[in-house]
Structures are given as structure tokens and as C-alpha cells.
C-alpha positions in Angstrom: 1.0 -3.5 0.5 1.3 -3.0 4.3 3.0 -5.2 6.5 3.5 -5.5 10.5 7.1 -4.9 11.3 8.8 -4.1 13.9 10.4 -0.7 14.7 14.2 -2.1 14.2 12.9 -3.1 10.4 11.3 0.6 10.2 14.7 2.2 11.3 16.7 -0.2 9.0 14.3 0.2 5.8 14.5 4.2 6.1 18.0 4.0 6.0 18.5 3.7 1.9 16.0 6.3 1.4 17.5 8.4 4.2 21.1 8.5 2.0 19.7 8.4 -1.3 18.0 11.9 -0.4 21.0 13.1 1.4 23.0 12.5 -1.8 20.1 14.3 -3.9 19.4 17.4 -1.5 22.4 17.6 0.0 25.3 16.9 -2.3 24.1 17.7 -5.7 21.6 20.7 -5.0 23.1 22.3 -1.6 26.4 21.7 -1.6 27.1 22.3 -5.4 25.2 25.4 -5.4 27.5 26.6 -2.3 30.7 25.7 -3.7 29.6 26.9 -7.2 27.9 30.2 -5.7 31.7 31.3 -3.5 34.0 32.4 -5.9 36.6 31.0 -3.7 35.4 27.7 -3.6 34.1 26.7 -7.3 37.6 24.2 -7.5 35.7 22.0 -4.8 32.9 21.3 -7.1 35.3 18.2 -7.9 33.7 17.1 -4.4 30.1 16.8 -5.4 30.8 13.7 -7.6 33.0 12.1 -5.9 30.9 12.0 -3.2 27.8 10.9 -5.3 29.9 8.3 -6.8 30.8 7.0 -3.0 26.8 6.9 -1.9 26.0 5.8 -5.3 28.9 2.9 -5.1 27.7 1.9 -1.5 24.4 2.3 -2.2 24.6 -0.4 -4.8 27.1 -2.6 -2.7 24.4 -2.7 0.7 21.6 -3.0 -2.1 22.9 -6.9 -3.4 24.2 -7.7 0.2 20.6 -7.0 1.5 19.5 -10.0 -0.3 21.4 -12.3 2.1 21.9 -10.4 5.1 18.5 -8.3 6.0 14.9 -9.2 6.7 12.7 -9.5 3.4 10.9 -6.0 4.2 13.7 -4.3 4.3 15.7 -5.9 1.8 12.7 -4.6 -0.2 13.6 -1.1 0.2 17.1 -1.7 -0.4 16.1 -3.0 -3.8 14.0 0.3 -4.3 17.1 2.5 -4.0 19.3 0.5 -5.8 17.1 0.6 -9.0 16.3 4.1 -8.7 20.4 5.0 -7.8 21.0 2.6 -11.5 18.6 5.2 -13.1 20.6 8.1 -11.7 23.7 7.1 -12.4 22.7 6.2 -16.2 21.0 9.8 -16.5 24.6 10.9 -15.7 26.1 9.4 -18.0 23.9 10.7 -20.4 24.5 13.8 -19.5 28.2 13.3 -19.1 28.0 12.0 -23.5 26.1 14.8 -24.1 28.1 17.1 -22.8 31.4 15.8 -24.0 29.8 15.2 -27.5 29.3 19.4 -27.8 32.6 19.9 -26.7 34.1 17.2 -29.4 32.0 18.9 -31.9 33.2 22.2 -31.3 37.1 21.3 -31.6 38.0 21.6 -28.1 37.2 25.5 -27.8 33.6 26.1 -26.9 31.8 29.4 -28.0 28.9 30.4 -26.7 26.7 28.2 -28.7 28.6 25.0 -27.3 28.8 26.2 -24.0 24.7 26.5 -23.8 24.2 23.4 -25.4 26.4 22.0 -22.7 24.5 23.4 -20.3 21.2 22.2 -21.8 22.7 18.6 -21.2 22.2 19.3 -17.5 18.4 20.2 -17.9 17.1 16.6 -17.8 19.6 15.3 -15.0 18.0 18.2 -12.7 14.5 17.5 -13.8 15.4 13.7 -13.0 17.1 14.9 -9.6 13.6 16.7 -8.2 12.0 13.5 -9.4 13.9 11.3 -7.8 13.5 13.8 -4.4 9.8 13.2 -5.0 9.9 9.5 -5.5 12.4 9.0 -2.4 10.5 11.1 -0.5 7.1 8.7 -0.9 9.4 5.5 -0.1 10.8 7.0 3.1 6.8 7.3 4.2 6.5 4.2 3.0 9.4 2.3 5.0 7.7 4.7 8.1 4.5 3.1 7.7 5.4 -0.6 7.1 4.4 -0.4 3.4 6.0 -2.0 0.2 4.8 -1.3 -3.5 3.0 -4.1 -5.0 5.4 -3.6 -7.8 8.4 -4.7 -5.6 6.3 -7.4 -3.3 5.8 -8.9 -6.9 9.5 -8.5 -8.2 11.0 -10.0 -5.2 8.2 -13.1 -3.5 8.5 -12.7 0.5 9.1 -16.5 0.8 12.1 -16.7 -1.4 14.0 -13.8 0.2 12.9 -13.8 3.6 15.6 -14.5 6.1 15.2 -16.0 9.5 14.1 -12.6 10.5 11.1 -13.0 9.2 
């Protein structure tokens, strides 16, 4: 659905979007391929999820204190990024039990075998990372152009989380 807003909402509704693709793009493709790629700087990997989990944290955080303190439409795209930063961080996780799960299996000392499987645990977590890029990418156009998915409009009724904003 579209709706007329002003250009402060615009600015303020791009704004989840904008940090949910710099923690995509930037963090966990750029900057762990950089730190991975320099032999001299693989012990900084470390950094890529900490920052994650900082965004991630925040992310979540300005997501629930949206509710009370921003107009409904951009409330809205708050909510959008906090459900899709929930899905990220449970595709983790996953990850994180798969990965640990070979390693338990194998005694503590990988071989090869382990070490691929491992590695096959990431698969998913990257396919979900491009997809996520995607689906951010059509939200940010969407804050741009004043639009909300009917899905969202639906989940969260304009009259019952407007503030006096609106």
C-alpha cells in the first residue's frame, strides 16, 4: 500500500533498511572477505560478529521502541527489519549447531571430512545473506516511495500504532 508521507518519515523509514544492508554487504561479505583474504589480518575476523551482533542487538532494541516513539509508517519499517534481523540471527544459530555438532562428532580433531561438512553449514547462512540483500534492498525502495506491504499494514492496524505524528 502507498501512503503520503512526508520527507522526514522517508529519511526515518530508510534508516533500518539502510543498517540492515550495511551489516549484510558490509560486515559479513566485505569486510570478512578482506580480513579473511590478508594473511595478516584473519585474527580480526572475531570483528565481523561482534559487530553483527551490535547492529543485530540495536536493530532489535529501535525495532520495539518504534512502537511508542515513531510515526506508524515508519514504525512499520522498523518492524520489517526486526523480523527479518530475528530470521538472520536464528539461521546463525543454525549454522553455529551445525557447525559445532561436526566438530563434537569428530572428537575435537577435524579431518577433512569434518572440516567440509563444517563448511557446508555456512552454505545456507550465505544463500540466506543474498536473500536478505534482495529483500532489504526492495524495502529501502519501498520506505523511498512511501509504500508498506499489505502484509505489515495488516499485522500492525494504522489506528492502533499511530502516534500523534500521524
Amino acid at each position: 500500500m502507498r501512503f503520503n508521507v512526508s520527507e522526514e518519515e522517508i529519511k526515518k523509514a530508510k534508516w533500518p533498511h539502510d543498517l540492515f544492508l550495511i551489516n549484510l554487504i558490509f560486515n559479513h561479505i566485505l569486510m570478512f572477505a578482506a580480513f579473511l583474504s590478508a594473511s595478516s589480518l584473519w585474527q580480526w575476523v572475531i570483528l565481523v560478529p561482534i559487530a553483527s551482533l551490535l547492529i543485530l542487538t540495536y536493530t532489535l532494541w529501535r525495532a520495539r521502541r518504534s512502537v511508542a516513539v515513531d510515526s506508524w509508517y515508519v514504525m512499520c519499517h522498523w518492524q520489517i527489519c526486526r523480523r527479518r534481523s530475528k530470521l538472520f540471527i536464528g539461521m546463525i544459530l543454525l549454522m553455529l549447531v551445525a557447525m559445532a555438532t561436526v566438530l563434537l562428532v569428530s572428537g575435537g580433531e577435524p579431518g577433512p571430512q569434518q572440516i567440509a561438512l563444517a563448511g557446508a553449514a555456512v552454505l545456507p547462512t550465505m544463500v540466506m545473506v543474498l536473500v536478505l540483500i534482495i529483500l532489504e534492498t526492495e524495502s529501502l525502495d519501498d520506505a523511498r516511495k512511501g509504500r508498506v506491504p499489505d502484509n505489515v499494514a495488516e499485522r500492525f492496524p494504522q489506528g492502533r500504532y499511530a502516534s500523534s505524528e500521524d
